[in-house]
Backbone as XML, in Angstrom:
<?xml version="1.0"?>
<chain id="A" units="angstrom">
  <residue number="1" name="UNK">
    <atom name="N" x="92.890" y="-148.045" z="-152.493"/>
    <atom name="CA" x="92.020" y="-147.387" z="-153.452"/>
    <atom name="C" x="91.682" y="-145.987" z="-152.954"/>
  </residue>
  <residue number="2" name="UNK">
    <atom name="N" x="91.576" y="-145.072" z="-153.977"/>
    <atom name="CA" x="91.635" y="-144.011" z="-153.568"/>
    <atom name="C" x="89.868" y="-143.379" z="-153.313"/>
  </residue>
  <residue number="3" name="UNK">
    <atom name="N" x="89.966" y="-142.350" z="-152.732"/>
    <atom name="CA" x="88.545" y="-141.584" z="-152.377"/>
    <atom name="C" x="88.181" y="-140.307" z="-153.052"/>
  </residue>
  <residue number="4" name="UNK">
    <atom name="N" x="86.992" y="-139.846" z="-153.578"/>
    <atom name="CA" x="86.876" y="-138.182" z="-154.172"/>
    <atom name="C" x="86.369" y="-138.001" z="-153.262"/>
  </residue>
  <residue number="5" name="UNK">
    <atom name="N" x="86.943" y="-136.564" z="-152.837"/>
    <atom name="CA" x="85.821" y="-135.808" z="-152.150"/>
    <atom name="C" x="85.292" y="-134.461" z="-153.112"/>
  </residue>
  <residue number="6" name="UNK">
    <atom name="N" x="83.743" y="-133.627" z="-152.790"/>
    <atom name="CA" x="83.555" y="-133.013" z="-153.410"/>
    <atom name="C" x="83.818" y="-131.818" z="-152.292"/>
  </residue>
  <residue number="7" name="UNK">
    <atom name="N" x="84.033" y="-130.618" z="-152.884"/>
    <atom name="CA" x="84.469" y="-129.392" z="-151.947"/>
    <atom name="C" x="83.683" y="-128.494" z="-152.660"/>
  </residue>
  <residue number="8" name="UNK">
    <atom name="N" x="82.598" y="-128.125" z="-151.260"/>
    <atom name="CA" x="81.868" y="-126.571" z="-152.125"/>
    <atom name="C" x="81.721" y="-125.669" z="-151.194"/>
  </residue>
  <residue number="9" name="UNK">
    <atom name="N" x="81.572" y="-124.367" z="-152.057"/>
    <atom name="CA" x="81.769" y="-123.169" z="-151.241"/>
    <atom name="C" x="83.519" y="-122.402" z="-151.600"/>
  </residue>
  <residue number="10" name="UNK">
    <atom name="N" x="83.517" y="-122.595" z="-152.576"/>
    <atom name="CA" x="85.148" y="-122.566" z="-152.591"/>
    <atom name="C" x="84.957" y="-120.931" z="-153.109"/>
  </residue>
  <residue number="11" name="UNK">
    <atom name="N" x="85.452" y="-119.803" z="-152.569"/>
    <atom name="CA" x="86.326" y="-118.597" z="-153.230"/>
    <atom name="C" x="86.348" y="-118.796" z="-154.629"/>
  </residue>
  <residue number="12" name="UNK">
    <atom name="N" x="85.910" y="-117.586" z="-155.901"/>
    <atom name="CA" x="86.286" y="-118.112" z="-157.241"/>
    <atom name="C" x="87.913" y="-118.159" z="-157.176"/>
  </residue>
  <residue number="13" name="UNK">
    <atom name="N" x="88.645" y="-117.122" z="-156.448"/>
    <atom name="CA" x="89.881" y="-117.344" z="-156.631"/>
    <atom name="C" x="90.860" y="-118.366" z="-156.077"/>
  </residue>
  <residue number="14" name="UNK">
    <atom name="N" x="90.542" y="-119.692" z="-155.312"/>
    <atom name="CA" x="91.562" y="-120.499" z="-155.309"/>
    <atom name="C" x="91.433" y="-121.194" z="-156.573"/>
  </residue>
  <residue number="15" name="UNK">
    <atom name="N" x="92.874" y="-121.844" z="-156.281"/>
    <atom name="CA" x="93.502" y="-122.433" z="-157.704"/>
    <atom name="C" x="93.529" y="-123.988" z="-157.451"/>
  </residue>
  <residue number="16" name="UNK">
    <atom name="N" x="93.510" y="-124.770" z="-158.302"/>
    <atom name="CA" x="94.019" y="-126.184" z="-158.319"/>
    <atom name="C" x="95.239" y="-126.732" z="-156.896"/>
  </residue>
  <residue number="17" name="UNK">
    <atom name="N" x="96.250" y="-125.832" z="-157.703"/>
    <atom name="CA" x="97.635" y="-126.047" z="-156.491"/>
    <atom name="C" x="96.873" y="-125.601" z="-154.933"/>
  </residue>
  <residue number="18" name="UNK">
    <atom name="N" x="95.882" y="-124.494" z="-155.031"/>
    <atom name="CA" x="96.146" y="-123.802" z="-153.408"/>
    <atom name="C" x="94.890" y="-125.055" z="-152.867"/>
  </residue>
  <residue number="19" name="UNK">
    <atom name="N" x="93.862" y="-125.822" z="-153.754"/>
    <atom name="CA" x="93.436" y="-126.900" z="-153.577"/>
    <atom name="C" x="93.735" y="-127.863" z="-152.848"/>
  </residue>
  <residue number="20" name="UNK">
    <atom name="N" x="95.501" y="-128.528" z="-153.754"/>
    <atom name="CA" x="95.990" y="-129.169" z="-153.416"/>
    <atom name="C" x="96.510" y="-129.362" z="-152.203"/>
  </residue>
  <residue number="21" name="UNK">
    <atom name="N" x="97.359" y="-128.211" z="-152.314"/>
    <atom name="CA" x="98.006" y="-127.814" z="-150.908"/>
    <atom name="C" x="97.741" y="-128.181" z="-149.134"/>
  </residue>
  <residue number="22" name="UNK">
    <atom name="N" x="96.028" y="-127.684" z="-149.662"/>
    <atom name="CA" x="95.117" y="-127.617" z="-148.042"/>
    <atom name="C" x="94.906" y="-128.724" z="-147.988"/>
  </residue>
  <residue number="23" name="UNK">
    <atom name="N" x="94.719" y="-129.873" z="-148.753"/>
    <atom name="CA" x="94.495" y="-131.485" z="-148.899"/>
    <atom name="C" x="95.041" y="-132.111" z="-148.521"/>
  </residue>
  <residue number="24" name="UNK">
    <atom name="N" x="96.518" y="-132.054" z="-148.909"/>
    <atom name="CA" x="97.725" y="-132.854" z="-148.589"/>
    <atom name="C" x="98.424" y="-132.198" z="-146.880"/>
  </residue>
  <residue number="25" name="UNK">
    <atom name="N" x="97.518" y="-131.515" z="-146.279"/>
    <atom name="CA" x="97.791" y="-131.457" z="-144.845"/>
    <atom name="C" x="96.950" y="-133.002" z="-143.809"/>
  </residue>
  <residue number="26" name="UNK">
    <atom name="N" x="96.293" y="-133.337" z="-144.651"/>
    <atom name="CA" x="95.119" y="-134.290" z="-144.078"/>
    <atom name="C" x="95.627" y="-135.533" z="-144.436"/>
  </residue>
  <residue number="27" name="UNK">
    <atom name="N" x="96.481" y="-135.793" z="-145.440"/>
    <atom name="CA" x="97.246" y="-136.910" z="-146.397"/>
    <atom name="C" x="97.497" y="-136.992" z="-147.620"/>
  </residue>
  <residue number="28" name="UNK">
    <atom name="N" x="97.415" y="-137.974" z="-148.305"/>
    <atom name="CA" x="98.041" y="-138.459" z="-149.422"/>
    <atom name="C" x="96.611" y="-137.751" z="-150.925"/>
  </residue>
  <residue number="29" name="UNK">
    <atom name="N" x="96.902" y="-136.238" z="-151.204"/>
    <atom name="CA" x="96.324" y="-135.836" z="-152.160"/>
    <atom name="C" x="96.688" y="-136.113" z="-153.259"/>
  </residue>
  <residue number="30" name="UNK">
    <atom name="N" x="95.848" y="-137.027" z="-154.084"/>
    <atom name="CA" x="96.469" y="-137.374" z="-155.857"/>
    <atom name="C" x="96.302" y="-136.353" z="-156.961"/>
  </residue>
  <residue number="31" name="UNK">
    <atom name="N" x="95.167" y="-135.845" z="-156.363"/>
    <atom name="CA" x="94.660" y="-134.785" z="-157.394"/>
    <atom name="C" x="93.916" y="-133.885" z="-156.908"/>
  </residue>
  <residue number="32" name="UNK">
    <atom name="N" x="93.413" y="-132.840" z="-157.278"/>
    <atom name="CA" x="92.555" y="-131.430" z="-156.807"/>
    <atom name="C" x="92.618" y="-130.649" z="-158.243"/>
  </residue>
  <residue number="33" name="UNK">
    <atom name="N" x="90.885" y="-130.210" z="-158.572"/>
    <atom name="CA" x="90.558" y="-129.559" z="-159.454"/>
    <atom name="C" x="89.356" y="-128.765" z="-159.079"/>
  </residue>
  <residue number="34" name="UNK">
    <atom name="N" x="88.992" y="-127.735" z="-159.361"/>
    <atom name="CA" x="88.433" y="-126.609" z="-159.371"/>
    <atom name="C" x="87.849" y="-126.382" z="-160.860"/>
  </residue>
  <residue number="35" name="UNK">
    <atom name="N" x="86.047" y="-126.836" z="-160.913"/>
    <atom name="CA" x="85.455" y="-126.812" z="-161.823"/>
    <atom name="C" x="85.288" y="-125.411" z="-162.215"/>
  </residue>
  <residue number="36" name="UNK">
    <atom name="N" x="85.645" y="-125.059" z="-163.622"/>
    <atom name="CA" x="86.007" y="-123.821" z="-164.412"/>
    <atom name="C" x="84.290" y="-123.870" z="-165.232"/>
  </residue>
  <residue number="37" name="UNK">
    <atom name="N" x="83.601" y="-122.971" z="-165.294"/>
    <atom name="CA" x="82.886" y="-122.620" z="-166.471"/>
    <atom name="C" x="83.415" y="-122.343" z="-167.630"/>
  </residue>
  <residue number="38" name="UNK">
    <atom name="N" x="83.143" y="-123.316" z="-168.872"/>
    <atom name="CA" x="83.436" y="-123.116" z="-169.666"/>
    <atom name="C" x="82.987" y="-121.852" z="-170.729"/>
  </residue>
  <residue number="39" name="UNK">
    <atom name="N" x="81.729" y="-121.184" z="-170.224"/>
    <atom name="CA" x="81.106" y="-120.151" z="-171.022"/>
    <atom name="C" x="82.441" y="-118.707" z="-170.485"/>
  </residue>
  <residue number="40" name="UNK">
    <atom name="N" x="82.130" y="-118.678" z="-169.625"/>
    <atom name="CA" x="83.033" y="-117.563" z="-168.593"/>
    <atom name="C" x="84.476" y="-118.292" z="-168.217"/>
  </residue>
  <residue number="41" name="UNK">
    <atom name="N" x="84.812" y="-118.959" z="-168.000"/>
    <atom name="CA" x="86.699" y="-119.191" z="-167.607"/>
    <atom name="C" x="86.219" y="-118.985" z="-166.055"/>
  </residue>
  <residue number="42" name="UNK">
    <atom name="N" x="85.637" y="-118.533" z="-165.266"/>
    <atom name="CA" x="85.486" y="-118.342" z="-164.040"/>
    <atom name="C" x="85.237" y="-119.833" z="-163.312"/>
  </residue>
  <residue number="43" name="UNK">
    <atom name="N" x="86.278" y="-119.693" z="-161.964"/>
    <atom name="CA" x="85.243" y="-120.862" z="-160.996"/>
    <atom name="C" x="84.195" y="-121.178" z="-160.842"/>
  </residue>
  <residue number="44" name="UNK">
    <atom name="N" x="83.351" y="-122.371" z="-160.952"/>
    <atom name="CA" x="81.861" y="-122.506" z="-160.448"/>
    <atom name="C" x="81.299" y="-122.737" z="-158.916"/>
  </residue>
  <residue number="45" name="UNK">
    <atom name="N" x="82.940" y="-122.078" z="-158.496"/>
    <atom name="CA" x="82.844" y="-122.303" z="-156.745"/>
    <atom name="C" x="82.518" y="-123.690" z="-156.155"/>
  </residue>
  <residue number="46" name="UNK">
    <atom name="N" x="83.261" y="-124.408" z="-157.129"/>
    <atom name="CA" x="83.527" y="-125.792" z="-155.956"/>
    <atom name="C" x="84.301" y="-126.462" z="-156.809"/>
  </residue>
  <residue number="47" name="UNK">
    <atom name="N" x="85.097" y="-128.049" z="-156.296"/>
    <atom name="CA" x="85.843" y="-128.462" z="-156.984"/>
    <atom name="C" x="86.125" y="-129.903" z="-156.746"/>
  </residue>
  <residue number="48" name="UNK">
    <atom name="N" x="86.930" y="-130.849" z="-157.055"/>
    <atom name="CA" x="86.745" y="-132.191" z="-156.208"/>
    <atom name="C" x="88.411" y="-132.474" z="-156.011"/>
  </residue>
  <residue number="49" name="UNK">
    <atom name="N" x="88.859" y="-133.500" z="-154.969"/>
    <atom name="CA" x="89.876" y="-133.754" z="-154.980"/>
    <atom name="C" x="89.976" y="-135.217" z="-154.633"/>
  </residue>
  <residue number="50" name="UNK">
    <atom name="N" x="90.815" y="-135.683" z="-155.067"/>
    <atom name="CA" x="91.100" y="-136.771" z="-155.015"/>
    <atom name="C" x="92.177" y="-137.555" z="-153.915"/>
  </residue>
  <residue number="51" name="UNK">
    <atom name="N" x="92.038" y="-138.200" z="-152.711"/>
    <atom name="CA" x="92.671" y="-138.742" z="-151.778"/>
    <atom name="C" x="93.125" y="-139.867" z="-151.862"/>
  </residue>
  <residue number="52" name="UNK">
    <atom name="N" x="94.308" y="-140.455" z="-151.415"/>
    <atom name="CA" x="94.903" y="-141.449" z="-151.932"/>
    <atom name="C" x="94.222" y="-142.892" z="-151.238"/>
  </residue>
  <residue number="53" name="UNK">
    <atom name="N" x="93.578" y="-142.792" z="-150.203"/>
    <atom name="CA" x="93.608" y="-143.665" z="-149.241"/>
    <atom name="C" x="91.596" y="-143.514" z="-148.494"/>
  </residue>
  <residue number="54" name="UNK">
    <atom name="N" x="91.059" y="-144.153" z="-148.489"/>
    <atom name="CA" x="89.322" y="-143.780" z="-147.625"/>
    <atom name="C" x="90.118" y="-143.353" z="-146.281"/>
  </residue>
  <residue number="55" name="UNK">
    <atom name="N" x="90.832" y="-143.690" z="-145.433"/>
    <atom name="CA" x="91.490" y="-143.071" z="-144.610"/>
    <atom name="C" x="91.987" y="-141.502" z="-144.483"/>
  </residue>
  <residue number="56" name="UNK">
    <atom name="N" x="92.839" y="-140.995" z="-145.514"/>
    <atom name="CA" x="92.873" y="-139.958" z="-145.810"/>
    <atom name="C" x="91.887" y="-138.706" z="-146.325"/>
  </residue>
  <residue number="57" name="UNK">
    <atom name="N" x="90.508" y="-139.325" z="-146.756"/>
    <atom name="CA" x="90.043" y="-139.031" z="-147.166"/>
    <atom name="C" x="88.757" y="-138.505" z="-146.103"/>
  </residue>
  <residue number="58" name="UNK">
    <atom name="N" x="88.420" y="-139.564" z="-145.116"/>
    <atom name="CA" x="87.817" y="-139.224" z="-143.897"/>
    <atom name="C" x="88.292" y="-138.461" z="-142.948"/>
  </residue>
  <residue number="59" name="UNK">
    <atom name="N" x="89.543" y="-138.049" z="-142.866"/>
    <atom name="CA" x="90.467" y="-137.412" z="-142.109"/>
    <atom name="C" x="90.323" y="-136.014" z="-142.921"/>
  </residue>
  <residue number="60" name="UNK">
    <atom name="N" x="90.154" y="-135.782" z="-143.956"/>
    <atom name="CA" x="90.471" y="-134.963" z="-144.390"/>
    <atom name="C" x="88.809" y="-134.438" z="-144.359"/>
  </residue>
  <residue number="61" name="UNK">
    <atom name="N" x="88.298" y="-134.822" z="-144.656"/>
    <atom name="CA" x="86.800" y="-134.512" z="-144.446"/>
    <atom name="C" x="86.393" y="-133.869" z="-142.850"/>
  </residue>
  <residue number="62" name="UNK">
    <atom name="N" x="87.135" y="-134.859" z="-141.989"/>
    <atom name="CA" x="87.023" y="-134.740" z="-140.541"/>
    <atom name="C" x="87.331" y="-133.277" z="-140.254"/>
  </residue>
  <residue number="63" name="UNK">
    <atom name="N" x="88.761" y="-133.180" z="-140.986"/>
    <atom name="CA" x="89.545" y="-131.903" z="-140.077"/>
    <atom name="C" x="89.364" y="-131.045" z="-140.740"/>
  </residue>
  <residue number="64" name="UNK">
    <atom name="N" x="88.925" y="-130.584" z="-142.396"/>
    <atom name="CA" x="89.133" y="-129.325" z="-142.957"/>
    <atom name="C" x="87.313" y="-128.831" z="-143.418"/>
  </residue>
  <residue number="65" name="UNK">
    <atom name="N" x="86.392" y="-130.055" z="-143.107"/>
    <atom name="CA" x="85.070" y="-128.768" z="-143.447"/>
    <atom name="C" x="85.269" y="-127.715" z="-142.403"/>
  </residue>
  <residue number="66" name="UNK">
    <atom name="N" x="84.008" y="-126.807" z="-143.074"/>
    <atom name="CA" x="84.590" y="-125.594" z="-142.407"/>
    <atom name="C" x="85.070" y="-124.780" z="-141.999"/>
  </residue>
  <residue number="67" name="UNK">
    <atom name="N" x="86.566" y="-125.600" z="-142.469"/>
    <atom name="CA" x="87.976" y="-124.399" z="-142.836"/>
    <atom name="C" x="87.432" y="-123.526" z="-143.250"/>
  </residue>
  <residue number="68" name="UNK">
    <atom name="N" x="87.836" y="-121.683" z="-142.958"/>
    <atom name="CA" x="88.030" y="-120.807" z="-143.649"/>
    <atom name="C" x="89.006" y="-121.030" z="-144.875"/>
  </residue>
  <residue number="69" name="UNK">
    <atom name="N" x="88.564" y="-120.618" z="-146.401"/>
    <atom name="CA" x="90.013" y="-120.692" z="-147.137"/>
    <atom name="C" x="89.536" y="-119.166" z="-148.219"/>
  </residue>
  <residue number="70" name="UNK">
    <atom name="N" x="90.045" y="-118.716" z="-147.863"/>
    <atom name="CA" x="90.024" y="-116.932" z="-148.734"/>
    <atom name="C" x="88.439" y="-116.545" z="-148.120"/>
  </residue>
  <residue number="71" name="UNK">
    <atom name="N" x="88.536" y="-116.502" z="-146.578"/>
    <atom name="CA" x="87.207" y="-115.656" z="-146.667"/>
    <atom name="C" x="85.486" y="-116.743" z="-146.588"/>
  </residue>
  <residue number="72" name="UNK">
    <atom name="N" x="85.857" y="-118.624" z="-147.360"/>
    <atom name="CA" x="84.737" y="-118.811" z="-147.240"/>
    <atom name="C" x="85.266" y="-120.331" z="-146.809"/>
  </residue>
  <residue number="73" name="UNK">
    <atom name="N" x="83.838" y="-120.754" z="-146.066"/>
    <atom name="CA" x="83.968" y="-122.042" z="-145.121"/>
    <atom name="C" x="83.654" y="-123.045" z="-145.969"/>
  </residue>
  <residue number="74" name="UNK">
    <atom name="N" x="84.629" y="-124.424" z="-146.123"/>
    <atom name="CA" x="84.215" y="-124.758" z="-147.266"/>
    <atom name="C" x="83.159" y="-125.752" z="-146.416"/>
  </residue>
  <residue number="75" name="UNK">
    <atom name="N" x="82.949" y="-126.511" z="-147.841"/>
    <atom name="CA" x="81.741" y="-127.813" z="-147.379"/>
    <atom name="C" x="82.198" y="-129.012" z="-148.273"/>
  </residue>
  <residue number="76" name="UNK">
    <atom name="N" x="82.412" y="-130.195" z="-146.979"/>
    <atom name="CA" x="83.107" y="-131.507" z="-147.783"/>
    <atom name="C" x="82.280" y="-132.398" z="-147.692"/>
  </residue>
  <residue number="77" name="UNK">
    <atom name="N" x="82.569" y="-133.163" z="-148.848"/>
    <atom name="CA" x="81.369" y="-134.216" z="-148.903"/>
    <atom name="C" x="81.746" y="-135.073" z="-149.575"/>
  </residue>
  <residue number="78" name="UNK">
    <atom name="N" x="81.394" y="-136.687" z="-149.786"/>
    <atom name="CA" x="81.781" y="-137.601" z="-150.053"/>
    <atom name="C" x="81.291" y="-137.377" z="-151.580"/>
  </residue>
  <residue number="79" name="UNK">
    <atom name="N" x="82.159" y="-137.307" z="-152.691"/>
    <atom name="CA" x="81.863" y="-137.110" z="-154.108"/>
    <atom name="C" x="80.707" y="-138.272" z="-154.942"/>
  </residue>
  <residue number="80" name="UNK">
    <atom name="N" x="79.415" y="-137.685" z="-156.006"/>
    <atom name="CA" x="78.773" y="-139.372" z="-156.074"/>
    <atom name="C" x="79.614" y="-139.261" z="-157.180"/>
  </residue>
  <residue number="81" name="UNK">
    <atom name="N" x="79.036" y="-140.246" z="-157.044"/>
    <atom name="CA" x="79.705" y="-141.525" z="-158.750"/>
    <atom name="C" x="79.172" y="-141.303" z="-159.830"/>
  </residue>
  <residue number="82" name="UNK">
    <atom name="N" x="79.007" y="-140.486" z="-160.341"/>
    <atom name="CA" x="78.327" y="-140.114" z="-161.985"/>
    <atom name="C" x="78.484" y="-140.720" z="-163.044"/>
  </residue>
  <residue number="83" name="UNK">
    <atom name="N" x="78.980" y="-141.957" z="-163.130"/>
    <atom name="CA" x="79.320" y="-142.730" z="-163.680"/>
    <atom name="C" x="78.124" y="-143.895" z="-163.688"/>
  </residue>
  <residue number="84" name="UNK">
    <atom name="N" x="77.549" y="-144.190" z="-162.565"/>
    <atom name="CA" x="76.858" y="-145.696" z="-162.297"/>
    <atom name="C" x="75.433" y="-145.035" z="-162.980"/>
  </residue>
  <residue number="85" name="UNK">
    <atom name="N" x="75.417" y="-143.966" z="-162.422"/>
    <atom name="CA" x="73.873" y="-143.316" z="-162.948"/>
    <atom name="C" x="73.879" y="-143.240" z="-164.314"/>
  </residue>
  <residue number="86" name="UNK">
    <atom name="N" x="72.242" y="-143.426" z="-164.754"/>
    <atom name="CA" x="72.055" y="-143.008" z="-165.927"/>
    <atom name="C" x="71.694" y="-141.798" z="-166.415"/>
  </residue>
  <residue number="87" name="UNK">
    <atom name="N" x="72.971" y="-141.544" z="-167.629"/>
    <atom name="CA" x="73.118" y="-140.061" z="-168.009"/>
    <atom name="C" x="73.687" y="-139.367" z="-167.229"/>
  </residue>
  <residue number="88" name="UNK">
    <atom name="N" x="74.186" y="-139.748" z="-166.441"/>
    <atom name="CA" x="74.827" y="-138.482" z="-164.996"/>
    <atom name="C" x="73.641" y="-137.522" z="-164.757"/>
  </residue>
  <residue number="89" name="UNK">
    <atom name="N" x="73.924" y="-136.464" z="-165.422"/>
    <atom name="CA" x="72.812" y="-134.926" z="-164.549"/>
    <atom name="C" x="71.422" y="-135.109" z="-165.013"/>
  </residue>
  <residue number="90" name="UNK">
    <atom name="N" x="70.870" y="-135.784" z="-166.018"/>
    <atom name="CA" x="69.804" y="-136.095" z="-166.347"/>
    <atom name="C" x="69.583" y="-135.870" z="-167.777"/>
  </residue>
  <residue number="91" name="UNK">
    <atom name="N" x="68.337" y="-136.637" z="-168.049"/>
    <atom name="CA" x="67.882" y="-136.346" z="-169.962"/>
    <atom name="C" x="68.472" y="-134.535" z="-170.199"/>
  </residue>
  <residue number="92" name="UNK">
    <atom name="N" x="69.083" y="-134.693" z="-171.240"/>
    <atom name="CA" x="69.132" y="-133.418" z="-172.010"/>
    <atom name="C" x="67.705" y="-133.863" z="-172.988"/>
  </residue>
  <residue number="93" name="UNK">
    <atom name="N" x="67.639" y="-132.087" z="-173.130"/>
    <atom name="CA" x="66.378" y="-131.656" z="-173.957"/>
    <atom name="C" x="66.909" y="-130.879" z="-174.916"/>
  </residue>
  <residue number="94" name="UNK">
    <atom name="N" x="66.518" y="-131.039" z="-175.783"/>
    <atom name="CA" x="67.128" y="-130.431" z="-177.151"/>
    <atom name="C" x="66.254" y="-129.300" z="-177.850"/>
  </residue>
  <residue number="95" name="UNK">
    <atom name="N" x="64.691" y="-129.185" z="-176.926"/>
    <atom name="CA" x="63.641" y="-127.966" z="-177.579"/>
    <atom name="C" x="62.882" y="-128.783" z="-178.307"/>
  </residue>
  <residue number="96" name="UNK">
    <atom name="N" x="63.399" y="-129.963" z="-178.872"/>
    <atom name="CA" x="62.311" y="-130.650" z="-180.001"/>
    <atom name="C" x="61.375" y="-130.940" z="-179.474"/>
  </residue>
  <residue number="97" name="UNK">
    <atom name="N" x="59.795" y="-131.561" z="-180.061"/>
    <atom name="CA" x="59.033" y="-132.397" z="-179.337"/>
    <atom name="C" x="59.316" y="-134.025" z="-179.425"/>
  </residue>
  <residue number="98" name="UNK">
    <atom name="N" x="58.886" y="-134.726" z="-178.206"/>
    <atom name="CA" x="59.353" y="-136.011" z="-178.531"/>
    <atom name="C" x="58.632" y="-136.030" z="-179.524"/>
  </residue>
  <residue number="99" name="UNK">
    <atom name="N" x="58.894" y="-137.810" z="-180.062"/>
    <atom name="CA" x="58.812" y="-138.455" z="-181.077"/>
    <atom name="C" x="57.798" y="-139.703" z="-180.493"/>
  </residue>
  <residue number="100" name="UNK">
    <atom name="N" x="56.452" y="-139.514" z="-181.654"/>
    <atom name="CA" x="55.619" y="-140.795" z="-181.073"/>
    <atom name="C" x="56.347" y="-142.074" z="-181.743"/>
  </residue>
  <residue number="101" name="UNK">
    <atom name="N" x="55.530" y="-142.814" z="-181.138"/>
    <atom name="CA" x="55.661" y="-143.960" z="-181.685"/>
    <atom name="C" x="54.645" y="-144.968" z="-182.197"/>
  </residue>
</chain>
């Protein structure tokens, strides 16, 4: 089963692939993405990647925080699960007032 890690501190200019790349020195990278703002198209300077193995994934954590990659040191961290939580990032507010009851 595979592992996310989250990667922040990232350069706006790496890419997905140059993501990938630095990942799959540590092991078995499935995936690597670099969260885009959708208002701007710009990086939001961090990104998550996906490791094939918790092995690979601790290894990869082990050996590349702190890498320099274009200038900035990244920061790795075990990705949460936004999924189990409720709502993920929290209540959206819409401006209305609630509603009694």
């Amino acid at each position: 089963m595979g592992k996310k890690l989250f990667v922040g501190n990232l350069a706006y200019e790496v890419t997905d692939d140059e993501l990938r790349e630095l990942f799959s020195q540590a092991g078995t990278c499935e995936s690597a993405s670099v969260v885009i703002d959708r208002d701007t198209g710009q990086s939001r300077g961090f990104g998550f990647v996906m490791m094939a193995s918790v092995d690979d994934a601790e290894r990869a954590k082990r050996d590349l925080d702190g890498t320099d990659l274009k200038g900035r040191r990244l920061r790795i961290d075990e990705a949460n699960d936004q999924s189990s939580t409720r709502g993920g990032a929290g209540p959206r507010r819409s401006g209305a007032p609630a509603r009694r009851a």
